[in-house]
C-alpha positions as a Markdown table, in Angstrom:
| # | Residue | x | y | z |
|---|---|---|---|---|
| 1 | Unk | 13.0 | 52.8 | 72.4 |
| 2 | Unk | 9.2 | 54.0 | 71.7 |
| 3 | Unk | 10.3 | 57.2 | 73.5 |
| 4 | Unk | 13.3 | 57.4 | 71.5 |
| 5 | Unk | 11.3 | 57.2 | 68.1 |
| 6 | Unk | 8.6 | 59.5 | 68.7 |
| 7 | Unk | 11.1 | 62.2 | 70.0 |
| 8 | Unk | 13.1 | 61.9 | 66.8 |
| 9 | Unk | 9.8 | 61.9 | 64.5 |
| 10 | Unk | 8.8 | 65.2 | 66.5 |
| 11 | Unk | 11.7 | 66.9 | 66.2 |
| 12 | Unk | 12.5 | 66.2 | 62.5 |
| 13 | Unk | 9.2 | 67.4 | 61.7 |
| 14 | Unk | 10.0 | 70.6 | 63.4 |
| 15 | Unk | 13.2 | 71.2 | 61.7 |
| 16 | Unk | 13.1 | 72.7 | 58.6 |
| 17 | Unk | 16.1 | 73.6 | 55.5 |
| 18 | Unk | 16.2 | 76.8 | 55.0 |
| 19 | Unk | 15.3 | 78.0 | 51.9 |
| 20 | Unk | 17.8 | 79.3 | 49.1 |
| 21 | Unk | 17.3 | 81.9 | 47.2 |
| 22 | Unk | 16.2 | 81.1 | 43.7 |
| 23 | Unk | 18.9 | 81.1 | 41.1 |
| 24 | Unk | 19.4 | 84.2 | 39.0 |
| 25 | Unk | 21.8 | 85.5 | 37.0 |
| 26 | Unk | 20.9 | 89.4 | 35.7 |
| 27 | Unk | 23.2 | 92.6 | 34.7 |
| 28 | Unk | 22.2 | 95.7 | 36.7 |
| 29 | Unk | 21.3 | 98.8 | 34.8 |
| 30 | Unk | 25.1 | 99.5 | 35.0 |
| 31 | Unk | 25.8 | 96.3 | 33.0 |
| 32 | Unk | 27.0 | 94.9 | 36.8 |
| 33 | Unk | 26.3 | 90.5 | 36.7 |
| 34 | Unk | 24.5 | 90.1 | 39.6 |
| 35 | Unk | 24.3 | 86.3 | 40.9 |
| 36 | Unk | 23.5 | 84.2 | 44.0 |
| 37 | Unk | 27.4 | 84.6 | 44.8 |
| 38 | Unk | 26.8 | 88.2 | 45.5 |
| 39 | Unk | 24.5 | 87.4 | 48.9 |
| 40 | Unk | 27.2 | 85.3 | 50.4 |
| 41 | Unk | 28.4 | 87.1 | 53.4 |
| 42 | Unk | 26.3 | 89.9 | 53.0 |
| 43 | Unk | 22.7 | 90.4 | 54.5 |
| 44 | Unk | 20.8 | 91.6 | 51.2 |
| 45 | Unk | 17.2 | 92.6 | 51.1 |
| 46 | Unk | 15.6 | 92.3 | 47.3 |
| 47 | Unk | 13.1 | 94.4 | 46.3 |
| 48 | Unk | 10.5 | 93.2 | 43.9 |
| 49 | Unk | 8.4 | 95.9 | 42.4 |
| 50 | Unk | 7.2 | 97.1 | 39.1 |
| 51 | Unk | 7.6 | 100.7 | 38.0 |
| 52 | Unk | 4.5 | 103.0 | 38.7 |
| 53 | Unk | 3.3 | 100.9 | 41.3 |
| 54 | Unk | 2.4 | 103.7 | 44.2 |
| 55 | Unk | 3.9 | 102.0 | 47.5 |
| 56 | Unk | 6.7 | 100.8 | 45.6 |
| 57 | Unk | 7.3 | 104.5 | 44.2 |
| 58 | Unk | 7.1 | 105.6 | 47.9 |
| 59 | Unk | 9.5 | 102.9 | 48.9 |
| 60 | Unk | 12.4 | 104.0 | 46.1 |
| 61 | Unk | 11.7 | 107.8 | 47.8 |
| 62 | Unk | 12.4 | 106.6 | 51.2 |
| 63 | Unk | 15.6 | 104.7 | 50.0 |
| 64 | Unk | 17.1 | 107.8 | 48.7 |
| 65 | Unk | 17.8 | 108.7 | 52.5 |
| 66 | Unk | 20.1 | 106.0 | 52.9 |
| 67 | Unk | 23.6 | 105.3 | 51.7 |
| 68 | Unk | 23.8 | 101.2 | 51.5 |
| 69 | Unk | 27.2 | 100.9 | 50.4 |
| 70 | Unk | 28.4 | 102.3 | 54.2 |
| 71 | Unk | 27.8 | 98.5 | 56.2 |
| 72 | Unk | 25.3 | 100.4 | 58.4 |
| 73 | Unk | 22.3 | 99.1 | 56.0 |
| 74 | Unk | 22.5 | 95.7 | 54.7 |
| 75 | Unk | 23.3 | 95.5 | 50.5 |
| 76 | Unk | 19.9 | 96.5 | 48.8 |
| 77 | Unk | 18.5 | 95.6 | 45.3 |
| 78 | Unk | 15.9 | 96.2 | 42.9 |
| 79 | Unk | 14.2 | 94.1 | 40.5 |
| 80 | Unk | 11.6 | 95.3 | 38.7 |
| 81 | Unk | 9.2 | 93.6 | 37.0 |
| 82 | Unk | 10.3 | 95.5 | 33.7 |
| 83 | Unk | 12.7 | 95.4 | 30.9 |
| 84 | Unk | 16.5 | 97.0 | 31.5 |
| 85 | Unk | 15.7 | 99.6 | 28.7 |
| 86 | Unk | 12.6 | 100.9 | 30.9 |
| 87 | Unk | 15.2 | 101.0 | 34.1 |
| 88 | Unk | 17.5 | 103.5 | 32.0 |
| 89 | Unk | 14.7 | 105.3 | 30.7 |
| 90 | Unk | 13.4 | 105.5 | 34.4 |
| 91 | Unk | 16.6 | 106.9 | 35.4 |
| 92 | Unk | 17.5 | 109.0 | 32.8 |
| 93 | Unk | 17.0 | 112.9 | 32.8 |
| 94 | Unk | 15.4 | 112.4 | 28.6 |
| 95 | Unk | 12.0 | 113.2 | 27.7 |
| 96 | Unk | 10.3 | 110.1 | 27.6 |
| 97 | Unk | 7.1 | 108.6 | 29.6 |
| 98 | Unk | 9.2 | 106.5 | 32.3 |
| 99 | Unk | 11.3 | 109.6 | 33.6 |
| 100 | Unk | 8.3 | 111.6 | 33.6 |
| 101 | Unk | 6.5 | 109.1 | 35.7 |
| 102 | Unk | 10.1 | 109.3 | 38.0 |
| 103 | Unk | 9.6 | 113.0 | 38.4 |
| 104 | Unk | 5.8 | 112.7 | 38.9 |
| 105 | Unk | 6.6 | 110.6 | 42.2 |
| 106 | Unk | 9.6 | 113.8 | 43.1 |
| 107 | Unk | 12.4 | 110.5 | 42.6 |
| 108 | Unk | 16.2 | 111.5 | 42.1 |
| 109 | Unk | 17.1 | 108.9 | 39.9 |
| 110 | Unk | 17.9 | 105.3 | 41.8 |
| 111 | Unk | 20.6 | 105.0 | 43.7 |
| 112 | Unk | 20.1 | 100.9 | 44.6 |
| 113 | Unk | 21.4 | 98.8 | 41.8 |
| 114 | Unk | 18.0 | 98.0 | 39.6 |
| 115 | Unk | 17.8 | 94.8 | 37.1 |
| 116 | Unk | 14.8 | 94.9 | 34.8 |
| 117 | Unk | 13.8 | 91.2 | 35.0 |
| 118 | Unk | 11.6 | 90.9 | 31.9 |
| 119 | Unk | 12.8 | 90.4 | 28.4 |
| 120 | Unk | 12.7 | 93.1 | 25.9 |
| 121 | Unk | 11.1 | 91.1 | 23.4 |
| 122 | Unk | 7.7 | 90.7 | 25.6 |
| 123 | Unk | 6.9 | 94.5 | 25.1 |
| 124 | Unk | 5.8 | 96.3 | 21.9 |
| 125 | Unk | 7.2 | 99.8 | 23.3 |
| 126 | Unk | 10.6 | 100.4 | 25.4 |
| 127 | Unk | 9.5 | 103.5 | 25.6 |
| 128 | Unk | 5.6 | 104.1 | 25.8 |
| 129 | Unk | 4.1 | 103.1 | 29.2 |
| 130 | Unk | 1.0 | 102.2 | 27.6 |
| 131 | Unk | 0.3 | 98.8 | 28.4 |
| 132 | Unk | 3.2 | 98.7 | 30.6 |
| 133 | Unk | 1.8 | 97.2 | 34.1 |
| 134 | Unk | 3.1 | 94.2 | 35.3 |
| 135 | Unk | 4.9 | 92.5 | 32.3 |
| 136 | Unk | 6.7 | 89.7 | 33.8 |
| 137 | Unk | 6.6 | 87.9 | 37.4 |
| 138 | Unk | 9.6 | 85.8 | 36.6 |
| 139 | Unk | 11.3 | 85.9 | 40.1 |
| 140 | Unk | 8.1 | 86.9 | 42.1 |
| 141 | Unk | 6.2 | 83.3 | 40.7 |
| 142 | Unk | 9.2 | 81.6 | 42.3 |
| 143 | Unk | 8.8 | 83.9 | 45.6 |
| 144 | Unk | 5.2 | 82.9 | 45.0 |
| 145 | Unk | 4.2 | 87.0 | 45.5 |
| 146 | Unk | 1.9 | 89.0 | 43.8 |
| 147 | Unk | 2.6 | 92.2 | 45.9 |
| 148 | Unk | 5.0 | 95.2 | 45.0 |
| 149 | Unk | 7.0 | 96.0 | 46.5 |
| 150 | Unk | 7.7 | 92.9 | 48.0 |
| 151 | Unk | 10.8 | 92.6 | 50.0 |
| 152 | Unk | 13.3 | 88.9 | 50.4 |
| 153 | Unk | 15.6 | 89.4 | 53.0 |
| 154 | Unk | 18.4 | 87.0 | 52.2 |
| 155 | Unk | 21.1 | 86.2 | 54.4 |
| 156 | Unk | 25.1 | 85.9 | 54.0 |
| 157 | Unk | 24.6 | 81.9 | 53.5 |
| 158 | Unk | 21.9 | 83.3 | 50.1 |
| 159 | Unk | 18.9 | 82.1 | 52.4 |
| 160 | Unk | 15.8 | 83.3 | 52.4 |
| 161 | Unk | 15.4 | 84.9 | 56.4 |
| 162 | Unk | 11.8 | 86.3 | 55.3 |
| 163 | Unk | 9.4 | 87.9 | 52.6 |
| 164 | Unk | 7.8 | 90.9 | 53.6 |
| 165 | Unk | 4.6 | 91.9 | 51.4 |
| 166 | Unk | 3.7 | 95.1 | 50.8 |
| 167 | Unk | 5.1 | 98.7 | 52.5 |
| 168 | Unk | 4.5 | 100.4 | 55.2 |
| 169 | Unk | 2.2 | 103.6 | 55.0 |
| 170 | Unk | 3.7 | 107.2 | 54.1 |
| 171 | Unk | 2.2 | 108.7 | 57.3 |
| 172 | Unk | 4.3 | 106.4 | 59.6 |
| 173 | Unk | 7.5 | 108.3 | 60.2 |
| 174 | Unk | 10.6 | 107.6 | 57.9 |
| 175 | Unk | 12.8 | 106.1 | 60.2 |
| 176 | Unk | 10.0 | 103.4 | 61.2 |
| 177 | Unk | 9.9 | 103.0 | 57.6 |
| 178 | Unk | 13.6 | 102.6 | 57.0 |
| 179 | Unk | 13.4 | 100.4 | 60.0 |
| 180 | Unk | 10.6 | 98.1 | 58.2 |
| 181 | Unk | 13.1 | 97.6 | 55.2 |
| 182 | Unk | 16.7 | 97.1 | 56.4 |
| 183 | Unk | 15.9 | 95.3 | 60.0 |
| 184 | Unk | 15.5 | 91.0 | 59.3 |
């Protein structure tokens, strides 16, 4: 019976839930609603970043090589650590600071659906960078990150598999790099 007890307190304390994926609900820079119910069945990696951050800009580069929507990478998404109207400005062709800073970094605009996580109203320019840098950490704080790009890979179930900090340096070769952001 001792036996018995001591087995079962071991191996409880080795089994662990798996962690879901906080709750969200956010619109895409399309206007697409973008919830928990859009992991299930899929394998999804999240990308947290903030605009202008230098691995981060290197990261959205090496993601224009890829087409996600084919099944042979898993469903890929942005959120940025800035407001939807700096996300259309970043992907826009106009003449403003945020598709300058696009260009600066040789980006097409982004492909990957992108949600700008932080309210409008906690800005005092949509348009002027100044001032910009990291304006809200609403999704990262519950990650419990402070690195962009960070990347969630999130299974079909909407669990957390793992959190990957960080990105890979530009002088590894790109398909190591794609391989460091689509492989759990």
């Amino acid at each position: 019976m001792l036996y018995t007890t001591l087995l079962f307190v071991l191996m409880t304390g080795f089994i662990t839930k798996p962690k879901k994926f906080p709750e969200i609900n956010y619109r895409t820079s399309e206007g697409k609603e973008f919830t928990n119910k859009d992991f299930l069945g899929k394998e999804t990696v999240v990308v947290l970043f903030h605009l202008g951050c230098p691995p981060a800009m290197a990261l959205l580069k090496d993601l224009e090589t890829i087409n996600p929507g084919t099944g042979e990478y898993p469903q890929i998404i942005g959120i940025a650590e800035n407001t939807p109207a700096q996300i259309k400005a970043f992907n826009s062709d106009g003449d403003n600071d945020w598709a300058d800073l696009r260009k600066s970094h040789q980006l097409k605009p982004v492909a990957i659906p992108l949600i700008g996580e932080c309210d409008p109203g906690s800005v005092e320019s949509e348009n002027e960078m100044e001032g910009s840098g990291v304006q809200c950490r609403n999704l990262a704080k519950k990650i419990k990150t402070n690195s962009s790009p960070t990347l969630v890979y999130v299974n079909g179930q909407g669990n957390i598999i793992t959190v990957k900090k960080g990105y890979v340096s530009d002088e590894a070769p790109l398909e190591a790099r794609l391989k460091y952001v689509t492989e759990f």
